[in-house]
Backbone as XML, in Angstrom:
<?xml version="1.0"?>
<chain id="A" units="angstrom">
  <residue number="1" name="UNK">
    <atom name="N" x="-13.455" y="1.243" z="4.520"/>
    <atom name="CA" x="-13.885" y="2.050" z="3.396"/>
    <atom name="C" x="-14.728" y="1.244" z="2.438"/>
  </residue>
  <residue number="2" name="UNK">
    <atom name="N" x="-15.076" y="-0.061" z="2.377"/>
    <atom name="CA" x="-15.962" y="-0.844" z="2.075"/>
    <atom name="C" x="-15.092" y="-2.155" z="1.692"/>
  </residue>
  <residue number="3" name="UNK">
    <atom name="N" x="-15.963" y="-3.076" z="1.340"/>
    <atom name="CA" x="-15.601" y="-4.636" z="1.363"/>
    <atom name="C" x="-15.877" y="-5.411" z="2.639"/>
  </residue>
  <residue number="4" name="UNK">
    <atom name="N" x="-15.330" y="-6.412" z="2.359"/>
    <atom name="CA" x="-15.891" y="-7.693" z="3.303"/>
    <atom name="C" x="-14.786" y="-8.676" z="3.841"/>
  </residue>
  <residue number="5" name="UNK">
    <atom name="N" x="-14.491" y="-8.558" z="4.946"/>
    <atom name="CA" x="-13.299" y="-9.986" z="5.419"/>
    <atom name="C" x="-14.364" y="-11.260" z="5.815"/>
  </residue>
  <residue number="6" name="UNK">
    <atom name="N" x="-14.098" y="-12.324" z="5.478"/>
    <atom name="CA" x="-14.545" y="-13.417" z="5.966"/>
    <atom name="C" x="-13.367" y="-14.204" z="6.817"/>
  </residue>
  <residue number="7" name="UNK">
    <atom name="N" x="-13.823" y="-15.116" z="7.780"/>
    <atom name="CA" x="-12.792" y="-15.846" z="8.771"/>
    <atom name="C" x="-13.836" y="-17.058" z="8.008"/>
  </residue>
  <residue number="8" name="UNK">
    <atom name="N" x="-12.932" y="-18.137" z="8.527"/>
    <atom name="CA" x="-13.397" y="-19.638" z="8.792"/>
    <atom name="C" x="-12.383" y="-20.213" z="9.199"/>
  </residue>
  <residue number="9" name="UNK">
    <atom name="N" x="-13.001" y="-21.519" z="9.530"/>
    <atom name="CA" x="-12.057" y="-22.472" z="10.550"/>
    <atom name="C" x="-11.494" y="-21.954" z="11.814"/>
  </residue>
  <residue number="10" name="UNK">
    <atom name="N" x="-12.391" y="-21.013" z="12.509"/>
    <atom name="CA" x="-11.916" y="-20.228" z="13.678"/>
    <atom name="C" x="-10.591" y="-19.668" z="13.477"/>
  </residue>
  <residue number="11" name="UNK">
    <atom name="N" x="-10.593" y="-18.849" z="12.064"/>
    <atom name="CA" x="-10.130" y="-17.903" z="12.362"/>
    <atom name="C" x="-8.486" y="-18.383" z="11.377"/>
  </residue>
  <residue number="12" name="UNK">
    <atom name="N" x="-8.321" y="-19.581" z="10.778"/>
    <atom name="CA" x="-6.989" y="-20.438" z="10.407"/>
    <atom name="C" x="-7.376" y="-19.553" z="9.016"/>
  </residue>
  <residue number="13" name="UNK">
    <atom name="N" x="-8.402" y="-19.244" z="8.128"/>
    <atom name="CA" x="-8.574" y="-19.173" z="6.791"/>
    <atom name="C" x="-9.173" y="-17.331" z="6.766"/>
  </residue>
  <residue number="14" name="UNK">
    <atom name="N" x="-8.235" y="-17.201" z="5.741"/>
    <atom name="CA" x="-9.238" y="-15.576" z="5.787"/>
    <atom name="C" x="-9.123" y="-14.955" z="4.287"/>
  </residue>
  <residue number="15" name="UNK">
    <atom name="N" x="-10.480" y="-14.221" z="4.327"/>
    <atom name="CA" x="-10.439" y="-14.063" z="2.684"/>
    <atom name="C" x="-10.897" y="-12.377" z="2.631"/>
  </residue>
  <residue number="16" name="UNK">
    <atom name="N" x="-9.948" y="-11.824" z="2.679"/>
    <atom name="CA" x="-9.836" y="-9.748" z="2.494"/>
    <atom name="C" x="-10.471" y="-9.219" z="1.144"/>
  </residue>
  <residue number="17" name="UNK">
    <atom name="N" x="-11.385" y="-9.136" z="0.602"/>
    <atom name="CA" x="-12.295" y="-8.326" z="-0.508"/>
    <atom name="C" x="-12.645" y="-6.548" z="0.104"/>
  </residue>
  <residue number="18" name="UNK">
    <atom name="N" x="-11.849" y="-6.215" z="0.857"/>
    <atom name="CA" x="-11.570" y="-4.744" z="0.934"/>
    <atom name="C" x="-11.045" y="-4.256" z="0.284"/>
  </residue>
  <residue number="19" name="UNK">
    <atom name="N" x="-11.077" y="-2.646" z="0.103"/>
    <atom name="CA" x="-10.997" y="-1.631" z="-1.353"/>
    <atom name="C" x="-8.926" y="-1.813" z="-0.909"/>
  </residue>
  <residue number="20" name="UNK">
    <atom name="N" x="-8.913" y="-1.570" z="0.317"/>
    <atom name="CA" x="-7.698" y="-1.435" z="0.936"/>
    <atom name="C" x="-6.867" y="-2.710" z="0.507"/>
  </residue>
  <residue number="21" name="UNK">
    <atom name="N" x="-7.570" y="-3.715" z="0.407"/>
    <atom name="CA" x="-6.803" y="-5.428" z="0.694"/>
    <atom name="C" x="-6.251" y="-5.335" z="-0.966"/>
  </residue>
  <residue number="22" name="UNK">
    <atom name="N" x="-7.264" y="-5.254" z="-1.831"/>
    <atom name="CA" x="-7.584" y="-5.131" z="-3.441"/>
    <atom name="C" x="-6.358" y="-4.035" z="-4.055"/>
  </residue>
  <residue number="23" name="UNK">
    <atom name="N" x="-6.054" y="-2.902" z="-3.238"/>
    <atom name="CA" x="-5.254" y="-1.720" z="-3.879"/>
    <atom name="C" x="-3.869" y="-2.205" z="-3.238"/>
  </residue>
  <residue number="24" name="UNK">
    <atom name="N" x="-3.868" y="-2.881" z="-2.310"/>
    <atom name="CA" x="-2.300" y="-3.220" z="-1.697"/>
    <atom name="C" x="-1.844" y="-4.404" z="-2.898"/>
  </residue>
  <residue number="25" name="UNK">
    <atom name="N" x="-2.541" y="-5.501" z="-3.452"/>
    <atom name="CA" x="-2.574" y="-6.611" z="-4.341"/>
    <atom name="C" x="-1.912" y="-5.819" z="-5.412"/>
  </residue>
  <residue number="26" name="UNK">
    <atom name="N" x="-2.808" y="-4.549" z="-5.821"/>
    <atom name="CA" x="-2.599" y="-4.394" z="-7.447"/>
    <atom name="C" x="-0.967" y="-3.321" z="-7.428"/>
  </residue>
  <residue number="27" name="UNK">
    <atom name="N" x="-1.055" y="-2.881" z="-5.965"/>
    <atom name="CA" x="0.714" y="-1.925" z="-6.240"/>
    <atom name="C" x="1.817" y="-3.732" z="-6.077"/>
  </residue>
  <residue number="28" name="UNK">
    <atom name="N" x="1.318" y="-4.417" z="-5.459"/>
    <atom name="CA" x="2.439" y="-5.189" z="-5.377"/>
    <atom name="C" x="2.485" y="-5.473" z="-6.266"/>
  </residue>
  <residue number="29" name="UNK">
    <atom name="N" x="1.844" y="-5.820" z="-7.281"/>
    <atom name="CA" x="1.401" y="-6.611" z="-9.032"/>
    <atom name="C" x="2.307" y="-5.381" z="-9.611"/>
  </residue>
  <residue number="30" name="UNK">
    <atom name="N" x="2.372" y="-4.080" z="-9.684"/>
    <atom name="CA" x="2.582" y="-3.221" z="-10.357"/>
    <atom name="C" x="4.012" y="-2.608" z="-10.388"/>
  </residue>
  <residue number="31" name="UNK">
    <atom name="N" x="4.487" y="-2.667" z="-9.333"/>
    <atom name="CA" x="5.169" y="-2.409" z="-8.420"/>
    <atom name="C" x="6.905" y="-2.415" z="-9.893"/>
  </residue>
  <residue number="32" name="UNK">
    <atom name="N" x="7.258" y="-3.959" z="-9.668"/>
    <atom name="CA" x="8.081" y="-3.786" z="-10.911"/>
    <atom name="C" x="8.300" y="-2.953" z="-12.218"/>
  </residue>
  <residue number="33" name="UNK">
    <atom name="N" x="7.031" y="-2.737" z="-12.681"/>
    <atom name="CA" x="6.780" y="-2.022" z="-14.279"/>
    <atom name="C" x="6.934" y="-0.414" z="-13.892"/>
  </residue>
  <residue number="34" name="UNK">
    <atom name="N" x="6.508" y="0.085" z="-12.138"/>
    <atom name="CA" x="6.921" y="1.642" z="-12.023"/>
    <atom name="C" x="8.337" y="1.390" z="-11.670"/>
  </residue>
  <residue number="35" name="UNK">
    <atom name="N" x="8.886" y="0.527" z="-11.146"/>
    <atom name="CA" x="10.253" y="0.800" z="-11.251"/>
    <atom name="C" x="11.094" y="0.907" z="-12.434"/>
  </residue>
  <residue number="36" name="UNK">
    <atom name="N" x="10.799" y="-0.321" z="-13.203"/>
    <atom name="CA" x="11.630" y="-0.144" z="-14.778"/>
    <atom name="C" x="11.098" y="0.862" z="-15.281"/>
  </residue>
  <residue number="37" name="UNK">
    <atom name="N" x="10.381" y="1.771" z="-15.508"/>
    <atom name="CA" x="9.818" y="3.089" z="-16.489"/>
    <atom name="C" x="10.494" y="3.946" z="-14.912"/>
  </residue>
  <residue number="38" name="UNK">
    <atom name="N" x="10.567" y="4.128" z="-13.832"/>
    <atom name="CA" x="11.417" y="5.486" z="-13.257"/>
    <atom name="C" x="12.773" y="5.259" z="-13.637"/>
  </residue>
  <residue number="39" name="UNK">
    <atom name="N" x="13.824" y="4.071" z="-13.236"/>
    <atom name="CA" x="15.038" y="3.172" z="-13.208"/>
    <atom name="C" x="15.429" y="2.817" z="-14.234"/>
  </residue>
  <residue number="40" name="UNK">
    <atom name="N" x="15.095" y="2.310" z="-15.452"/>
    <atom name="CA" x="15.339" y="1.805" z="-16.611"/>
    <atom name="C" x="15.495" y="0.025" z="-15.969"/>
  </residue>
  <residue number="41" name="UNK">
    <atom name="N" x="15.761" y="-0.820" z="-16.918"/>
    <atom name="CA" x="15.772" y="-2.356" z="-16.657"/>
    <atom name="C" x="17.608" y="-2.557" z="-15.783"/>
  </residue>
  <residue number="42" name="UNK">
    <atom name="N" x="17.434" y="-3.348" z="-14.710"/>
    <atom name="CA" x="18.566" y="-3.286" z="-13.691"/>
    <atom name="C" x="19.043" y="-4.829" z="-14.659"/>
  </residue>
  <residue number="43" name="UNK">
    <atom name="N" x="20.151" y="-5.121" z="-15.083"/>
    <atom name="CA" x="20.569" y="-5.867" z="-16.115"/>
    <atom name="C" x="21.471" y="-6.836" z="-14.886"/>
  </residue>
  <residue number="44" name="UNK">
    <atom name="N" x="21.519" y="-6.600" z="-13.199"/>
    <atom name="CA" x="22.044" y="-7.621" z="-12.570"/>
    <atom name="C" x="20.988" y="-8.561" z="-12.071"/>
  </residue>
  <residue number="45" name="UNK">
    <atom name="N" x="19.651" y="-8.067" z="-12.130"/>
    <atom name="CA" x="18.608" y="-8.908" z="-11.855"/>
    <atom name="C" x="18.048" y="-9.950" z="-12.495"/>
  </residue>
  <residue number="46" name="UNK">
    <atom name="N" x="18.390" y="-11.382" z="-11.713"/>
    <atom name="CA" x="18.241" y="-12.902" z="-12.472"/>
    <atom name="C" x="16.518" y="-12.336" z="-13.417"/>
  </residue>
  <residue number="47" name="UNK">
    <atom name="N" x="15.383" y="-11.762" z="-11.683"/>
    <atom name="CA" x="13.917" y="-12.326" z="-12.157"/>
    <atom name="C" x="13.381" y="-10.862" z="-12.227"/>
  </residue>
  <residue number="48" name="UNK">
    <atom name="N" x="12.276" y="-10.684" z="-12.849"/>
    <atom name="CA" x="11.668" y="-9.484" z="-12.731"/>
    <atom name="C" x="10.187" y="-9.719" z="-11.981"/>
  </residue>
  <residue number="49" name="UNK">
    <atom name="N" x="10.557" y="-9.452" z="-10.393"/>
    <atom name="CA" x="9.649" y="-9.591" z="-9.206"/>
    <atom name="C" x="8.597" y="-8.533" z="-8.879"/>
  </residue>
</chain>
């Protein structure tokens, strides 16, 4: 759906600038803050991951 994968080093190194690669990054980033606003704050959890 657009963007660019690059390989190097045959293939050992890879760098995902797809719309897809970019929107999976920002729910994992996000991911915590929709749980505490559906859940409220879970008060047995050491870290907020």
């Amino acid at each position: 759906a657009g963007g660019i994968e690059l390989y190097a080093m045959g293939g050992k190194i890879k760098v995902s600038n797809t719309i897809e690669a970019r929107l999976s990054m920002i729910f994992n980033q996000i991911l915590p803050e929709i749980q505490e606003k559906l859940f409220g704050i879970n008060q047995n959890r050491k870290y907020r991951d």
